[in-house]
C-alpha positions in Angstrom: 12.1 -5.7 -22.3 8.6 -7.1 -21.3 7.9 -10.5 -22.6 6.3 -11.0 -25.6 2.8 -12.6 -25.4 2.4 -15.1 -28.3 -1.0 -15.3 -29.9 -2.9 -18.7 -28.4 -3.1 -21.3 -31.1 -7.0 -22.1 -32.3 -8.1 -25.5 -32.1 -8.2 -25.2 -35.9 -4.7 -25.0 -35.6 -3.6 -27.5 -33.5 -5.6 -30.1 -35.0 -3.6 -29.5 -38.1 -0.7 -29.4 -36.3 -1.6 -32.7 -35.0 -2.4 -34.3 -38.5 0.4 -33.4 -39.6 2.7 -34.8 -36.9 0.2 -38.1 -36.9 1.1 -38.3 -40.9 4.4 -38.2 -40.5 4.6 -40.9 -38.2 2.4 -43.0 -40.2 5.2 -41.9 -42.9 7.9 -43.2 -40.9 6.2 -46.5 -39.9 5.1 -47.4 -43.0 9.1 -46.6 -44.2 9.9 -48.9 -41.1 7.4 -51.8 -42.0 8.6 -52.1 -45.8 12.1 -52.3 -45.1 11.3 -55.5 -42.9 9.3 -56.6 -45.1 12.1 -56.4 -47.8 14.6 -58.4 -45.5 12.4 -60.5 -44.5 11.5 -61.6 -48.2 15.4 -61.3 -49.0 16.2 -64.3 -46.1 13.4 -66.3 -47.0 14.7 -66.2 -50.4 18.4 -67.1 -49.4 17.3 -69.7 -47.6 14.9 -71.7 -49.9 18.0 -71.2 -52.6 20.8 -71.7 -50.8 19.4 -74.9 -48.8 16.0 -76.4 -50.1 16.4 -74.8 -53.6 19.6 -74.8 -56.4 20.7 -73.4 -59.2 23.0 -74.8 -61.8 23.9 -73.9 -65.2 24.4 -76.7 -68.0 27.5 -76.8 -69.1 28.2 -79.0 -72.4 26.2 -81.1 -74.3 26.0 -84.2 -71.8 22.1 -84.6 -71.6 21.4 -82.9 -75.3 18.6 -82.8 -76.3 16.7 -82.2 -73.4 19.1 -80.2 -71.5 21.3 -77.8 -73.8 25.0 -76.2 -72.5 23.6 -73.1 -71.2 20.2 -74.0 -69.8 19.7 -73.2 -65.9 18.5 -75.9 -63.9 16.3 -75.7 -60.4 17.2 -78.9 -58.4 15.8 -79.9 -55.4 18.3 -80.4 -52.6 15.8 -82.2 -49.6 14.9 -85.0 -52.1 14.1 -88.1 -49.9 14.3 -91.0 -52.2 15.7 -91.0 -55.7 14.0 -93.0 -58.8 15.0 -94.4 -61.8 15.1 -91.9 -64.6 15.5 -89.3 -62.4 17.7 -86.2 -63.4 19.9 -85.4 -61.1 23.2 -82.5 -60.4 26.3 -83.6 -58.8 29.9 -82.0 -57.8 33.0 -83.8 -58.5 36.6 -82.6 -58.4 35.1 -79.1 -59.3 33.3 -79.9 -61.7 29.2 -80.2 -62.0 27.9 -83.1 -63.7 24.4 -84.3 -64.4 23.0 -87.6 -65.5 19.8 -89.7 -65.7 19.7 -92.6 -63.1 19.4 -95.6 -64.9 19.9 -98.4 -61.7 20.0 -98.1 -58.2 21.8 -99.8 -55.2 22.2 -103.7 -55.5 21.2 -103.7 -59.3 23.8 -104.9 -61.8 24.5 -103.0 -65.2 26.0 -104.5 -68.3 26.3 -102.7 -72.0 26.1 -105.3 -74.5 28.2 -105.1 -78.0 25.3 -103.6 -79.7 25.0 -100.8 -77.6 22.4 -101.7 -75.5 21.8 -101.0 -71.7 21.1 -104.0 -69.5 20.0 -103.8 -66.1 19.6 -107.0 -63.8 20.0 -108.7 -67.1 17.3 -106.7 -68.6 17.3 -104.8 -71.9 16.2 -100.9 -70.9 13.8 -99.4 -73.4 14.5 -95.8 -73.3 13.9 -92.8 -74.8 17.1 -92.2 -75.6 18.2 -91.5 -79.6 22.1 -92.2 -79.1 23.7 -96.1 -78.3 25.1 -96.6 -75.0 28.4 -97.7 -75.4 31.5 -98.7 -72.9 34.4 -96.1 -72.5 37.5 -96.5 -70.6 37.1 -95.4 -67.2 36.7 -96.8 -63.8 34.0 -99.6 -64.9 34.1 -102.6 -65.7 30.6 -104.6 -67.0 28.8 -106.1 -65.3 28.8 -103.4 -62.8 27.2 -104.1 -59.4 26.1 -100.9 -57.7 26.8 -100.6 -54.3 23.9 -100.2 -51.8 23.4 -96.4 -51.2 24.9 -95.6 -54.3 23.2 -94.9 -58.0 24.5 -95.3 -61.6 24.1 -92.4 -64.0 24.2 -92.1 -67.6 23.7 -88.8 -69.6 21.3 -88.6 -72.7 23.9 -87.6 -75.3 25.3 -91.6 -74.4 28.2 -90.8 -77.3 29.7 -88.3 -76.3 29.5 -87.7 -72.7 31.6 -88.0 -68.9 29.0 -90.3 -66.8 29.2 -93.4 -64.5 30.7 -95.3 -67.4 33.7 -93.2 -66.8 33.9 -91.9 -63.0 31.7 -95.3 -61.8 28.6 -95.4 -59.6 27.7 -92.3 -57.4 27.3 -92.4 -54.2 23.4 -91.0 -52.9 25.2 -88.5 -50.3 27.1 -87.0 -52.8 24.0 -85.6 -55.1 23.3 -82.3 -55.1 19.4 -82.9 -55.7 17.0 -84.2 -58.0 16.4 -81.2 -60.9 12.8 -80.5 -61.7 12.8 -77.8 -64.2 15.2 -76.3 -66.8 15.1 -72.6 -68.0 16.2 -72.1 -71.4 18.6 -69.2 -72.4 18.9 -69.5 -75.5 16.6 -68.3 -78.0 15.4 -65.2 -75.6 
């Protein structure tokens, strides 16, 4: 059997043959140059929330009413120096706490009868609405903080587990300083 002689191809042709092939390569690296997007946006995002970023969820009432069991807090984990007032997320024994640091290394803390909160022999005027009082723990008034350590106490002052119970926090043991709450309630 002779060979067959195919028919030559037109330029026509072969242009559209070569669109063609040229689109589906721009198909494929377009397909290609998403998908590194994609994990290049999913790393960055693991990393600024697993290591410069945090989440934690509230639990109970301890800083009520400005943090409610439930809210979810963004902390900042690189925080440098820590101020009074601050908010700020800790681990102990399993458990998450938060609190508002009301002295710092070197300062001394006292709770007088009428449920006041003395610092370095100062009365604090806060915006807290509840009385600090003492409750048995591992305090004893007047507390000195050590150096390198802070002393926390929640907003809901009555009814709350803070330094006046587990005593002054170290700085190295903070998770990070919280800078904005997400309520979940309500939505």
């Amino acid at each position: 059997m002779p060979d067959e002689i195919l028919p030559e191809e037109t330029p026509d042709q072969q242009r559209a043959f070569d669109e063609k092939a040229r689109r589906q390569k721009d198909a494929w690296y377009d397909i290609r140059s998403f998908v590194i997007k994609l994990i290049v946006v999913a790393v960055s995002v693991w990393v600024l929330v697993g290591f410069v970023f945090g989440l934690a969820v509230m639990q109970g009432e301890d800083m009520y009413p400005r943090i409610r069991d439930g809210d979810l807090m963004v902390f900042y984990r690189l925080q440098n120096g820590y101020h009074i007032g601050d908010v700020v997320t800790f681990t102990q024994d399993g458990r998450r706490y938060t609190g508002r640091i009301v002295a710092q290394g070197g300062d001394a803390v006292d709770i007088t009868e009428e449920g006041q909160l003395l610092v370095n022999g100062s009365i604090q005027d806060e915006e807290i609405f509840y009385l600090t009082e003492a409750v048995d723990g591992k305090t004893s008034y007047p507390c000195q903080v050590p150096i390198g350590s802070v002393f926390l106490l929640c907003d809901f002052r009555t009814n709350a587990t803070d330094s006046r119970s587990y005593g002054p926090v170290a700085i190295s043991q903070l998770d990070g300083k919280v800078f904005t709450i997400l309520r979940r309630r309500g939505i």
